[in-house]
N, C-alpha and C positions, 0 to 999 in steps of 0.2 A: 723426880725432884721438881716441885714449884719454880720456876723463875719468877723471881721479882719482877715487876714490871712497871715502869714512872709514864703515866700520860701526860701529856702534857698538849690540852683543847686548844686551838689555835680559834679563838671565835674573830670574824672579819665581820664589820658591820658598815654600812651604810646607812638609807634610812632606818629604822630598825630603832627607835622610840617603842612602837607600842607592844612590844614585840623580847626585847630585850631580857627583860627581868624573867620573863617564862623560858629564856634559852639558856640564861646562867641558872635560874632555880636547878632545871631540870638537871644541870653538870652538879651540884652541889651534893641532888640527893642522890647520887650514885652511890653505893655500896659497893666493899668489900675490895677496894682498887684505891692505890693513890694517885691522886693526879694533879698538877694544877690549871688555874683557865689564863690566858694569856688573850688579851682584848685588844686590838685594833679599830678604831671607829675613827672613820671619815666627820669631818665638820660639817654634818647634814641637817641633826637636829639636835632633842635635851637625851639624845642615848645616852651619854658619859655621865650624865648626874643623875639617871640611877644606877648605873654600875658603880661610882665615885659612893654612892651612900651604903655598900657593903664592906664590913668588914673585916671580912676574912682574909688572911694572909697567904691563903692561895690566889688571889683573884689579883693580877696586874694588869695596869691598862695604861694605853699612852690613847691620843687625840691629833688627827690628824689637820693640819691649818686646811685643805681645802678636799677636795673630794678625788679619791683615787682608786677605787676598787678595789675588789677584791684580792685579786692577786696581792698587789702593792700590801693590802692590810695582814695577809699571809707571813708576806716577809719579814714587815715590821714586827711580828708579834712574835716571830720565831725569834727572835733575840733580845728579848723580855725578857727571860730567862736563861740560867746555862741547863744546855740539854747534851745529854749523853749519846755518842752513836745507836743502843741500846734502845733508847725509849723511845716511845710511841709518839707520834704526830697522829692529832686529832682533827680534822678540819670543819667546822662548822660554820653555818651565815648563821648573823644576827638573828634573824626574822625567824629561826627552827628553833626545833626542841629535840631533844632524847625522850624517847617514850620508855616509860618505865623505871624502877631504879636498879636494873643490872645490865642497864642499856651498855657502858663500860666493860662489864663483866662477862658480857657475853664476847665483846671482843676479846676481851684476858683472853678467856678460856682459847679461843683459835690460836692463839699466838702461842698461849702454853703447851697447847698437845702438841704444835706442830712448831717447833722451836726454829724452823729452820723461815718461816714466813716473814715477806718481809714486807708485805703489801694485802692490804684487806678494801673490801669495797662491797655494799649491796645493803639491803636490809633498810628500807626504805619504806614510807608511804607516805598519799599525799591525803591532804584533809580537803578535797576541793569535787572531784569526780574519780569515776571510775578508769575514767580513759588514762589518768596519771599515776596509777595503782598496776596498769601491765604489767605481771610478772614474767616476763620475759628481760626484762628489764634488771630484774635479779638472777638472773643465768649466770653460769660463770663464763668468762672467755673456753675456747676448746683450745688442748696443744696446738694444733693447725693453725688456728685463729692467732696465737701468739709469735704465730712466723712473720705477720703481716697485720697486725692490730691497728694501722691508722688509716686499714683499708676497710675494717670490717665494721659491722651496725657497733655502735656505742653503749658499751655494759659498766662502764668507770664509774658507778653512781654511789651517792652516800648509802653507807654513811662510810667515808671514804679514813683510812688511816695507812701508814708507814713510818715504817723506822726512822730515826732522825738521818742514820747514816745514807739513805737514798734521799730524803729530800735534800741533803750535801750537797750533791752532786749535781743536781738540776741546775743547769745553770739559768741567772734570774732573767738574761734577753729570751728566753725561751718563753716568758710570761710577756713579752711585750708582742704588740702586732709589727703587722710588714710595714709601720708609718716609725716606726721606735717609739711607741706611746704602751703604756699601760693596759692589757686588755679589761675590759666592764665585762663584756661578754665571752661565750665559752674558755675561762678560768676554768674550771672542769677536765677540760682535753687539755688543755697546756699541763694541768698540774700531773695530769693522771697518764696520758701514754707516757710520757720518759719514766715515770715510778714503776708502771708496770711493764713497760721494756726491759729496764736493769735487774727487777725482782724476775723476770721468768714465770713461764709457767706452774712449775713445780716451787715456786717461793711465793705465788699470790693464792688466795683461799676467799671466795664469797660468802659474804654471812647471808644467810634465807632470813634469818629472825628479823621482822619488820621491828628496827630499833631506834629510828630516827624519825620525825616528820616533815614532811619537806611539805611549808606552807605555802600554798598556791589562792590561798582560799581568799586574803582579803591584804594581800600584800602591796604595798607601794613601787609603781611602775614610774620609776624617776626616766628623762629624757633618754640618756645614754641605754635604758633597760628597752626603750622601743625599736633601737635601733637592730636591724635582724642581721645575726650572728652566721651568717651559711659563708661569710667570704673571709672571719674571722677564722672560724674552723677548718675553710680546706687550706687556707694558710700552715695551720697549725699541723694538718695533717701531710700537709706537704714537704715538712721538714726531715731529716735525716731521723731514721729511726737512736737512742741510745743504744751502746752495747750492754750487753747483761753482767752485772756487778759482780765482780769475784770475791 
């Protein structure tokens, strides 16, 4: 039997002007999956007044008064809408796109065969070089590897989704750094080890299908993005692992 299944795309934006309307197009023309977009954008640039000029009643969007990353636009946009334990969290930047229109559907499908998942991640490429295309990169975690995940090489990559009832649970100081600010950078690892600690081995599944793009190619490197993220991440990785969600 099909499970119903509600997405609901979590898009976080910063600069992400030129960028934008090709990240919403691309959630729009998905097929065969309901879903809706829920937008977050930082007060960086005119991003909000082309999303403001769609009008479909799936698309919600709030504006943020100053600039807060990602994480912070995560949050806000999870509660744009009411979301059910049940449904899917989609996480996207402004600046990407879904490649193809069963880019959605190919996630249905994992979550439908395998009903017990509760965490999905992988299935990626970048439009910039080869060096960002390593599929290794799309590996799954191994059991082993899930005994100790915030010790081992980094596989948490888009296109990244969970149930709503595990992003719950995340608690949101876990998104901030060792100062109490907000993190810019590795958002990624804060969101992604506690999701895939509490999902377990046997409840997280890799998508192979390259279904996302992760734009590296002509992207805006605002201050905070120069700054190098290696003290933010073993911060993050130095924390208590979660327990695994019953």
């Amino acid at each position: 039997m099909e499970e119903r299944i509600m997405f609901k795309v979590l898009v976080a934006g910063g600069p992400c002007e030129r960028w934008i309307k090709q990240c919403i197009d691309s959630i729009l023309e998905q097929k065969r999956v309901d879903f809706e977009v829920l937008v977050s954008l930082d007060n960086y640039d005119n991003a909000q007044t082309i999303v403001e000029k769609y009008s479909d009643e799936r698309i919600k969007m709030l504006l943020n008064d100053d600039r807060m990353g990602g994480l912070y636009n995560i949050v806000r946009a999870s509660k744009l809408s009411h979301i059910d334990d049940a449904d899917i969290l989609v996480f996207m930047d402004g600046d990407d796109w879904l490649i193809g229109t069963d880019a959605l559907y190919t996630v249905w499908s994992v979550y439908n065969q395998h009903p017990e998942t509760l965490v999905t991640h992988g299935g990626w490429k970048s439009n910039m070089s080869v060096e960002y295309d390593n599929t290794e990169t799309l590996w799954a975690y191994t059991e082993e590897e899930f005994k100790h995940l915030r010790s081992v090489r980094w596989r948490g990559t888009q296109l990244k989704t969970m149930r709503y009832r595990v992003f719950k649970h995340i608690n949101p100081e876990d998104f901030k750094d060792a100062n109490g600010d907000w993190l810019f950078r590795a958002g990624d690892h804060a969101l992604m080890f506690p999701a895939l600690e509490m999902a377990g081995y046997h409840r997280t599944k890799c998508v192979k299908e390259k279904i996302y793009l992760y734009n590296r190619k002509d992207r805006i490197v605002t201050p905070e993005g120069q700054v190098c993220p290696e003290a933010d991440v073993a911060y993050i990785r130095s924390k208590p692992a979660y327990r695994l969600l019953s």
